[in-house]
N, C-alpha and C positions, 0 to 999 in steps of 0.2 A: 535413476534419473528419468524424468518426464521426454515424451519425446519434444515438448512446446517448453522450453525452462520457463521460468517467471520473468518478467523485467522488474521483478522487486525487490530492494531489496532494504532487509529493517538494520538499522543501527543501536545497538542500545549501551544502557549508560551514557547519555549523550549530554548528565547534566554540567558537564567541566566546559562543556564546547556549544558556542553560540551557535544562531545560525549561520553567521555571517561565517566563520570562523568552519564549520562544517563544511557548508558550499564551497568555498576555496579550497578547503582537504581534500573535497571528493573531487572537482576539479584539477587537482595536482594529483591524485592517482588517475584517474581514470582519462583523461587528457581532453576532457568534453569541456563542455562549458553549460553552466546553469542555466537554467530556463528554454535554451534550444535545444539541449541533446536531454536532460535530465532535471524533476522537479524534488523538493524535498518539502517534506511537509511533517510538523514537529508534532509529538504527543508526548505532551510534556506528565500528562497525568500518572503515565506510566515510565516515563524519561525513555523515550524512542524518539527516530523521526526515521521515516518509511521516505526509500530515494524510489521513483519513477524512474526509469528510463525509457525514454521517448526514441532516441537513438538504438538501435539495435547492438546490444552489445554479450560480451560472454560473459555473465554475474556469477557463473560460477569460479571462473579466474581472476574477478575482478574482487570477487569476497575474499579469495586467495592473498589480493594483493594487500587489500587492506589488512587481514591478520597480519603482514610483514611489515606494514607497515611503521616507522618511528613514530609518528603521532600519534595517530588510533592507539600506539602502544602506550604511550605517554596519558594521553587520555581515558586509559581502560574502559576504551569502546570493544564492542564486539559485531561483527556483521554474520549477518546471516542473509540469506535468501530466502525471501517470504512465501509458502509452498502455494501453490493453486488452488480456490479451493469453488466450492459451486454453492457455499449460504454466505450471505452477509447480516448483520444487526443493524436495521434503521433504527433513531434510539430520536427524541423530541418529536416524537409526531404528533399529529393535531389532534385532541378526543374524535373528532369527528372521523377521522380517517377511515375507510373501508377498503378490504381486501381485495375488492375488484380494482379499485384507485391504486394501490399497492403493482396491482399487478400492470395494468399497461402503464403505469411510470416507469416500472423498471423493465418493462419491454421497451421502448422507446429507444430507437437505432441515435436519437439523438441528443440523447442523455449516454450513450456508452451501453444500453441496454441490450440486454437478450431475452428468449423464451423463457419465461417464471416457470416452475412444475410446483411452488407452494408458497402460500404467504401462513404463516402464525402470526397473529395478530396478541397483544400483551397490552393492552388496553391499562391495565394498573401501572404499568412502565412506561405507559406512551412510545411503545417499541415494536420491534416485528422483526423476525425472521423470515428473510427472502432466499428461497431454494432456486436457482437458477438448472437449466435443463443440461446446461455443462459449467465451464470456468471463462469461459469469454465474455459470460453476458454483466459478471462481478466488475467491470472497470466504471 
């Protein structure tokens, strides 16, 4: 284990369970409440939805508690902990976009940003790979 854990963590097979229906699951395990301690957000393309925790909490006991749990079990969800990582995929970018633009957007302390060490730019995918100089600069 990392000495920083993730505050992330992914849900999948989540298509039996709305969101509304999630949010309350994940609230009845973890004893937080939505929106103030923790965000979810659905990717339905792949049938996920990726929980934020805002709140500081243990995701690795709290994955634990979801495998036990009756629902999640009933739902054949499965949680995991989303690992750290220092690239992301920008994907709908504009033709015009250029890699210096790439780069102080995603440095910007007010987007969530850190130090970039590399943009790949994919110009036929309207895409880019952003290399951050650790894992903090990826929120």
């Amino acid at each position: 284990d990392s000495a920083e854990a993730s505050p992330l963590v992914v849900f999948e097979n989540i298509k039996r369970c709305s969101r509304n229906c999630l949010q309350m699951l994940l609230e009845n395990i973890s004893g937080l409440t939505v929106d103030a301690d923790f965000t979810v957000e659905l990717i339905p393309e792949i049938n996920v939805a990726v929980v934020t925790f805002i709140k500081s909490i243990d995701t690795k006991e709290f994955v634990k508690k979801c495998s036990q749990d009756k629902r999640v079990r009933e739902f054949k969800m499965t949680a995991r902990r989303l690992e750290l990582t220092q690239t992301i995929k920008a994907e709908n970018l504009p033709d015009s976009v250029c890699a210096d633009y790439l780069t102080v957007y995603f440095e910007s302390a007010r987007s969530g940003g850190g130090p970039v060490s590399d943009v790949q730019l994919f110009p036929k995918e309207n895409s880019a790979i952003i290399t951050f100089c650790d894992h903090k600069g990826n929120t």
